[in-house]
C-alpha positions, 0 to 999 in steps of 0.5 A: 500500500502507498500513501502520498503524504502522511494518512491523517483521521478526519471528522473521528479524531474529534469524538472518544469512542466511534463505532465505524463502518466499513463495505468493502474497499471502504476499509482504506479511508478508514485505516488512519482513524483505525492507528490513530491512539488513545481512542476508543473504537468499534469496526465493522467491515462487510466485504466480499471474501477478505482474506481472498479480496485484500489478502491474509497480510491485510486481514490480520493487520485488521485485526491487530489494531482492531482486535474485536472487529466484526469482519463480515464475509459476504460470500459465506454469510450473504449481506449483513443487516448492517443497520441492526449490527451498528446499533448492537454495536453501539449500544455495547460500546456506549460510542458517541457517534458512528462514521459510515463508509459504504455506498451511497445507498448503504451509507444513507441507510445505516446513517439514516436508521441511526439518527432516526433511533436518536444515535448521531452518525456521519458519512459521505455527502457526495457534493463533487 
């Protein structure tokens, strides 16, 4: 993997503890938010056969920053409700806010059913 200039986290960096989804590649623009220290964080990424898609190297680098990941295997599990597991996950960690890296229409569907059950969540605005 090669970073032009120095991956910094964004938006996360200003909240404690974030619950953060990822779909797929998704996982890329999350890994600065996923090293930063001293945060507390829960991640979950459904993804097409991961170890396969982004290799075992990538997947256990997952895991070693980010111990209790819930890695969802498409192809053996089918797609997840990811709405439901953000909020189990949410409620489990106490975490102030969700970030969402997903598709347009996934992004809406987990930030919007988040903020209809009153759990502050963010994602992409696709505004270029």
């Amino acid at each position: 993997m090669w970073f032009k200039g120095l991956p910094t986290p964004g938006v996360g960096k200003i909240f404690h503890s974030v619950v953060y989804v990822a779909t797929g590649s998704g996982i890329g623009p999350l890994l600065p938010h996923l090293i930063a220290l001293g945060k507390s964080r829960r991640l979950i990424w459904s993804t097409r056969n991961p170890r396969l898609t982004y290799g075992d190297c990538f997947v256990d680098k997952i895991i070693r920053i980010q111990p209790d990941v819930l890695i969802w295997d498409i192809d053996a599990h089918g797609k997840p409700d990811l709405l439901q597991l953000t909020l189990q996950r949410v409620e489990e960690s106490g975490a102030e806010v969700v970030i969402s890296i997903a598709d347009r229409k996934m992004t809406d569907y987990v930030v919007g059913g988040c903020k209809a059950c009153r759990v502050a969540a963010h994602g992409a605005i696709w505004d270029s």
